[in-house]
C-alpha positions as CSV (number, residue, x, y, z in Angstrom):
1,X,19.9,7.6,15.7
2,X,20.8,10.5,17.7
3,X,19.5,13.7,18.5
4,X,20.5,17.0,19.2
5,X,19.6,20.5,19.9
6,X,22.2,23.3,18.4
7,X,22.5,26.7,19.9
8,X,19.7,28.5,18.0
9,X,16.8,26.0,19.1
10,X,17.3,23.9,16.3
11,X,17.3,20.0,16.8
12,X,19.7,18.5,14.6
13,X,19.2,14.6,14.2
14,X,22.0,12.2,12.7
15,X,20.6,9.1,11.3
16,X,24.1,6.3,10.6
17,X,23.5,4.9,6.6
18,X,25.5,3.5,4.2
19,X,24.8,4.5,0.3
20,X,24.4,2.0,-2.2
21,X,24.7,1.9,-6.1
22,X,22.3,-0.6,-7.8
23,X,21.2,-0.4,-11.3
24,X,22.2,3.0,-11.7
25,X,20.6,4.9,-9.0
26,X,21.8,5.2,-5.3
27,X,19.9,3.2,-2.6
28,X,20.2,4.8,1.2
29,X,20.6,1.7,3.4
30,X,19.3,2.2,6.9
31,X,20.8,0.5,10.3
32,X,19.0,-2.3,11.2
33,X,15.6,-2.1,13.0
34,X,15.1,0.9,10.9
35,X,13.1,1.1,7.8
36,X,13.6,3.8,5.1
37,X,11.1,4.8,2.3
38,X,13.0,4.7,-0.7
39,X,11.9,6.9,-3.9
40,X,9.6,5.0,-6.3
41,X,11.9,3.2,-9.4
42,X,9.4,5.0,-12.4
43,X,11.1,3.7,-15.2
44,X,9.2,0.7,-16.4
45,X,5.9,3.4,-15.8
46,X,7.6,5.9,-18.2
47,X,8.0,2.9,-21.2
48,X,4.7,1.5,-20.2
49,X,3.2,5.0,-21.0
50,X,5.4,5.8,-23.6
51,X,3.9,2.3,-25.1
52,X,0.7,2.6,-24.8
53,X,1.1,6.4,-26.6
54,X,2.6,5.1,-29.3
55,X,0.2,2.1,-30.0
56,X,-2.3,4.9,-29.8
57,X,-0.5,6.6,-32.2
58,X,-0.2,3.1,-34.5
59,X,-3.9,2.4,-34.3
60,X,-5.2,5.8,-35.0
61,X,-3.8,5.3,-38.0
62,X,-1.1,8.6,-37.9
63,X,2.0,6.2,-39.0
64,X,1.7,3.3,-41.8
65,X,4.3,1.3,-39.2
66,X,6.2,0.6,-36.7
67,X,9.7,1.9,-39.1
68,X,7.7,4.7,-39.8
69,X,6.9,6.2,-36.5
70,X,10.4,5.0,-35.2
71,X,11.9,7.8,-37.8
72,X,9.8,10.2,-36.6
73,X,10.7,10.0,-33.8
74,X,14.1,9.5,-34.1
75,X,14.3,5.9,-32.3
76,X,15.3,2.8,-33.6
77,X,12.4,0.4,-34.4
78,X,13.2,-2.9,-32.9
79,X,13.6,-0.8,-29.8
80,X,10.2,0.9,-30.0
81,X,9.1,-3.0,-31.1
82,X,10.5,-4.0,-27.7
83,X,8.7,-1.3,-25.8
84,X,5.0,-1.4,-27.7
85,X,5.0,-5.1,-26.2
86,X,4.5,-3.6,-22.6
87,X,1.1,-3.3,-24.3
88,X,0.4,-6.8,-23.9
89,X,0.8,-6.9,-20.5
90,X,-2.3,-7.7,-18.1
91,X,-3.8,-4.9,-17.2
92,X,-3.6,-5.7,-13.3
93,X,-0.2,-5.8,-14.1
94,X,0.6,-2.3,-15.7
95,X,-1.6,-0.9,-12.9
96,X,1.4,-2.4,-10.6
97,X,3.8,-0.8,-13.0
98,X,1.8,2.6,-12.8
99,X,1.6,2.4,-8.8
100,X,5.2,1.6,-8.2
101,X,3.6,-1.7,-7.0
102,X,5.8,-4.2,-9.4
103,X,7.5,-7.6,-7.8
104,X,11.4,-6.3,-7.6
105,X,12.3,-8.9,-10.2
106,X,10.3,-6.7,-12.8
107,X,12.8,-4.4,-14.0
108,X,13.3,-3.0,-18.0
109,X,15.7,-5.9,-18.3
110,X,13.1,-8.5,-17.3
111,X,10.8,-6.9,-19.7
112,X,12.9,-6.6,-22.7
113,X,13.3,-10.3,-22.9
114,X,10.6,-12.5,-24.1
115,X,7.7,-13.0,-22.0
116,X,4.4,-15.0,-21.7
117,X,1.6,-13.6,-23.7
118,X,-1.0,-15.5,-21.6
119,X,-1.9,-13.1,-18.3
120,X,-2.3,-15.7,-16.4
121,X,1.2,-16.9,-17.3
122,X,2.3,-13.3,-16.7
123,X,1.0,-13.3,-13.2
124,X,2.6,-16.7,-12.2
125,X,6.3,-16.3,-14.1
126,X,6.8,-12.7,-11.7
127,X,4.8,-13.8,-9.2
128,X,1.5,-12.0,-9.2
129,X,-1.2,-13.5,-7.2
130,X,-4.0,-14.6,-9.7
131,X,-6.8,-12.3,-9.7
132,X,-10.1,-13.9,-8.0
133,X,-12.9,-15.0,-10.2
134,X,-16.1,-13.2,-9.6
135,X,-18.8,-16.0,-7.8
């Protein structure tokens, strides 16, 4: 890192990185010995949202089906199927999700494929410390 003070006052600092592409988006990779905050991934909390809206919508009754509210909303339904099962995720879980908090192996492609149904199972496939019982 280096440092710098221009003509008009102003400090100019120069910070060497390399730029990255994984998974779509651009990672800033910082020189060793110096640790970057890198902008929250909020994909998986946009579907698990999107999920639970649409479950809402299933349960209260608005849409006969799955096929039905697909075409209403202009999706396909086994992709709305694959989405409505981040409903059945623990709920310790989704608050990861929600917080940006979610083991890197828990990405949309992770989640699209079948997974436990058991939360306990959940927690030890991604590696999710099992939540203490109460004494």
């Amino acid at each position: 890192m280096k440092a710098e003070l221009s003509r008009d006052g102003t400090i100019i600092v120069s910070i060497p990185m390399q730029m990255r592409r994984r998974g779509g988006r651009t990672l800033i990779i910082a020189p060793e010995g110096m640790a970057l905050v890198q902008p929250r991934e909020d994909t998986l909390a946009k579907l698990v949202v999107r999920a639970h809206h649409w479950l809402k919508l299933l349960e209260g009754k608005q849409f006969a089906s799955v096929r039905e509210l697909a075409a209403y909303k202009k999706t396909d339904a086994s992709y709305m199927a694959k989405i409505l099962r981040l409903t059945l995720l623990a709920p310790d879980i989704i608050e990861l999700i929600l917080d940006g908090r979610q083991p890197d192996i828990m990405t949309w492609e992770e989640l699209r494929k079948s997974f436990p149904m058991l939360w306990s199972e959940q927690r030890e496939r991604w590696g999710i410390p099992p939540i203490p019982e109460s004494a």
